[in-house]
N, C-alpha and C positions, 0 to 999 in steps of 0.2 A: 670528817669531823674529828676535830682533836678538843682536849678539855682536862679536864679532872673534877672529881667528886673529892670532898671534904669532910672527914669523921676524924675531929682533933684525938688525938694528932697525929690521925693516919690523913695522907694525901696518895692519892689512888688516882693514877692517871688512865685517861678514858681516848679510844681511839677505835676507829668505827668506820668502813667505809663500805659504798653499798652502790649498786649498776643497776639502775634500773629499765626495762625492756619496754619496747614501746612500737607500733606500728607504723607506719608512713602516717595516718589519720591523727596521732600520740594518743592514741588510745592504752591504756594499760597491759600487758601482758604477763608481767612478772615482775622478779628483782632476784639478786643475788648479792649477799651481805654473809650474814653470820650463819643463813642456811638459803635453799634455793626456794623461789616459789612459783609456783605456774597460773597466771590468772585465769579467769573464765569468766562470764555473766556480766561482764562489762554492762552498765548501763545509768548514765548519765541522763535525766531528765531534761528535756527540753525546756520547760517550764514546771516549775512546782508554785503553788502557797502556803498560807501559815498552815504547820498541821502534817502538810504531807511527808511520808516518812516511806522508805523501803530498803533495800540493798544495792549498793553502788557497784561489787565486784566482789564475788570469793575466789581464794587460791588454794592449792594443794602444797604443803609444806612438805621440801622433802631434806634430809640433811645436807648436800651436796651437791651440784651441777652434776658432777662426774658418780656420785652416791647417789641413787635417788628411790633410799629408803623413804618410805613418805614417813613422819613424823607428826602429824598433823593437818590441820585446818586454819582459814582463816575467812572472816567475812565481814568487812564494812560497811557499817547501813549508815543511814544518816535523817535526822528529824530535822525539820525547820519550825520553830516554836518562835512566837510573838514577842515583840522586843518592845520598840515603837512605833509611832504612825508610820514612818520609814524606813525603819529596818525590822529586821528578824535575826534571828540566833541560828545559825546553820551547825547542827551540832554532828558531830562525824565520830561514831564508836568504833574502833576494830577488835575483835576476839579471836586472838590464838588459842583454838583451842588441841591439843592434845589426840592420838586415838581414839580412847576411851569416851572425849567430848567435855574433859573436864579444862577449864580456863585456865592458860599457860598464860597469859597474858590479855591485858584489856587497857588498850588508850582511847581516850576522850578527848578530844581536839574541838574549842568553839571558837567560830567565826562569827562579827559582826556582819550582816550583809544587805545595801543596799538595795532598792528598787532596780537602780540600772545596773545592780551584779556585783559591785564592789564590796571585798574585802577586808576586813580588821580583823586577825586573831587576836582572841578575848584572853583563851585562856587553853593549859592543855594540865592533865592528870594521865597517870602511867600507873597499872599495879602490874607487877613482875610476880606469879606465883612465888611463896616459896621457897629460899633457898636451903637445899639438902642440907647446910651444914648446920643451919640455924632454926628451920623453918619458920622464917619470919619472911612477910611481901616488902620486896623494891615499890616501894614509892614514889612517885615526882610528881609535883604539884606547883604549875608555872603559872602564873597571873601578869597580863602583858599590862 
C-alpha cells in the first residue's frame, strides 16, 4: 500500500507492506509488516445472530521475524448489532495492546451484512497511541 497523509503544508508519504500467513484451510496464522505476529485461538463462527459477540483470533507481537522480543498483544473480537430487517452491523475491534496491557493501538472496522453473508464496509476508525514526540493519538476516521 502506497499513499500519503496531508498536514498543509507538510505532505508525508505513507508506504506499508505486510505478508500475511495462512494455512492450507486460510485460516489465519499470523502476519509480518512493521513487526511479526503469531496467531492463535482462530475461531470463526459458524453461524452467529443479532447480539452475538466474542473473539475471532489473538496474536503475540513480537518485534521481528528474525527478533522475537515479544512487544505485546493483540486480539480481535467482533459484535453483530441490529441494523435492518435484513441486515446487521458486523462490527470487528482489534487491540494492540502493549506488555504492561496498556492500548497501543485500537481499530474499528463496520461491515454491513446480509442474511445470505454479504458484505458492505460501512465504516473504519484507527487510534494510534500517542506519539513520544507530541503525545497526541493518530487518528483515522473513514466513512465509506
Amino acid at each position: 500500500m502506497t499513499g500519503e497523509a496531508r498536514k498543509p503544508p507538510e505532505v508525508i508519504p505513507i508506504g506499508y507492506s505486510k505478508t500475511i500467513y495462512t494455512d492450507t484451510n486460510y485460516n489465519y496464522l499470523g502476519s509480518e509488516g512493521a513487526d511479526y505476529r503469531v496467531g492463535s485461538d482462530f475461531n470463526i463462527p459458524e453461524t452467529a445472530k443479532t447480539h452475538a459477540a466474542g473473539i475471532l483470533y489473538k496474536e503475540v507481537i513480537y518485534v521481528s521475524k528474525l527478533n522475537k522480543s515479544k512487544i505485546g498483544t493483540s486480539t480481535l473480537s467482533y459484535v453483530l448489532e441490529p441494523d435492518t430487517s435484513a441486515t446487521v452491523l458486523l462490527k470487528m475491534v482489534q487491540d494492540d495492546k502493549d506488555l504492561s496491557g496498556a492500548i497501543m493501538q485500537q481499530n474499528t472496522v463496520v461491515f454491513k451484512m446480509t442474511t445470505a453473508g454479504e458484505l458492505t464496509r460501512v465504516s473504519e476508525f484507527s487510534v494510534v497511541s500517542g506519539d513520544p514526540k507530541d503525545g497526541l493519538n493518530d487518528i483515522t476516521n473513514i466513512k465509506y
